[in-house]
N, C-alpha and C positions, 0 to 999 in steps of 0.2 A: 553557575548560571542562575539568573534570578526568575522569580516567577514567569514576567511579564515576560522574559529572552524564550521560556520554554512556551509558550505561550504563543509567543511570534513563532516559534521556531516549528508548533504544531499547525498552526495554520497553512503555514507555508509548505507545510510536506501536505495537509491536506487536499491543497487547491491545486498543487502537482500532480495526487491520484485521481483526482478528478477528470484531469486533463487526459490521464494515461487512462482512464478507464475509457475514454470519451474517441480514443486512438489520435488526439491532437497534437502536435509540437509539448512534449514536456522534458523536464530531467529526467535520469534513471530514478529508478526506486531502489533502494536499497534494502538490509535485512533492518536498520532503525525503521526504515520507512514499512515496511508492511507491519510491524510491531505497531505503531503508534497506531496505523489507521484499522489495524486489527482492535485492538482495545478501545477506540471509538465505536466500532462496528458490532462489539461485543461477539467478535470470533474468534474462537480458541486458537493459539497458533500454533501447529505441529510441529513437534520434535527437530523432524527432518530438515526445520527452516533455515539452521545452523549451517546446511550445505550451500544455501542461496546466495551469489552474487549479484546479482542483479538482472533488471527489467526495463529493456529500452519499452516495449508496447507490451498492454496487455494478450497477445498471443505470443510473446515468446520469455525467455526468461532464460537467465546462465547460472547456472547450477554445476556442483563437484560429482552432486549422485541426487537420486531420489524426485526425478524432473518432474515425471506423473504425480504425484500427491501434490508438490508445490504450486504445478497449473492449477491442480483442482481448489487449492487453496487461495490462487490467484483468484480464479473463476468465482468464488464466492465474493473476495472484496470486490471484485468488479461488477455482478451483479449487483450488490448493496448498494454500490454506490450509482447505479444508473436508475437504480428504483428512489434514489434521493435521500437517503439515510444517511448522508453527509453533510447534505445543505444546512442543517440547521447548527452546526457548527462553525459555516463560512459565515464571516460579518458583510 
């Protein structure tokens, strides 16, 4: 993957959390996906992220175990990102 691919490829996960932090028509999120937009957001990602399946809306999430810390880790990027601490990333 070249720069420019990873590049599109962050954007586009980010205007996805957007949308899911926003409760609108989005894709799931996945465990790349809260990775990328955790390291935008400058939040640590926990351990337990390794159990995370996926996230149709920001209030629910499918997970193997460890569902509590995950929301609350959810909770954080979605807060971030409603305070706009992503905007300046979207072109």
């Amino acid at each position: 993957m070249t720069l420019e691919q990873c590049e599109q490829r962050n954007k586009a996960i980010i205007n996805n959390a957007i949308k899911w932090a926003y409760g609108k028509d989005c894709d799931p999120l996945y465990q790349l996906d809260l990775a990328v937009i955790s390291e935008y957001l400058n939040i640590n990602t926990p351990k337990c992220i390794y159990n995370f399946v996926q996230s149709d809306n920001c209030n629910q999430c499918r997970a193997y175990s460890s569902h509590k810390s995950i929301l609350k880790f959810m909770d954080k990027i979605k807060n971030k990102i409603i305070q706009g601490e992503l905007d300046k990333f979207v072109s």
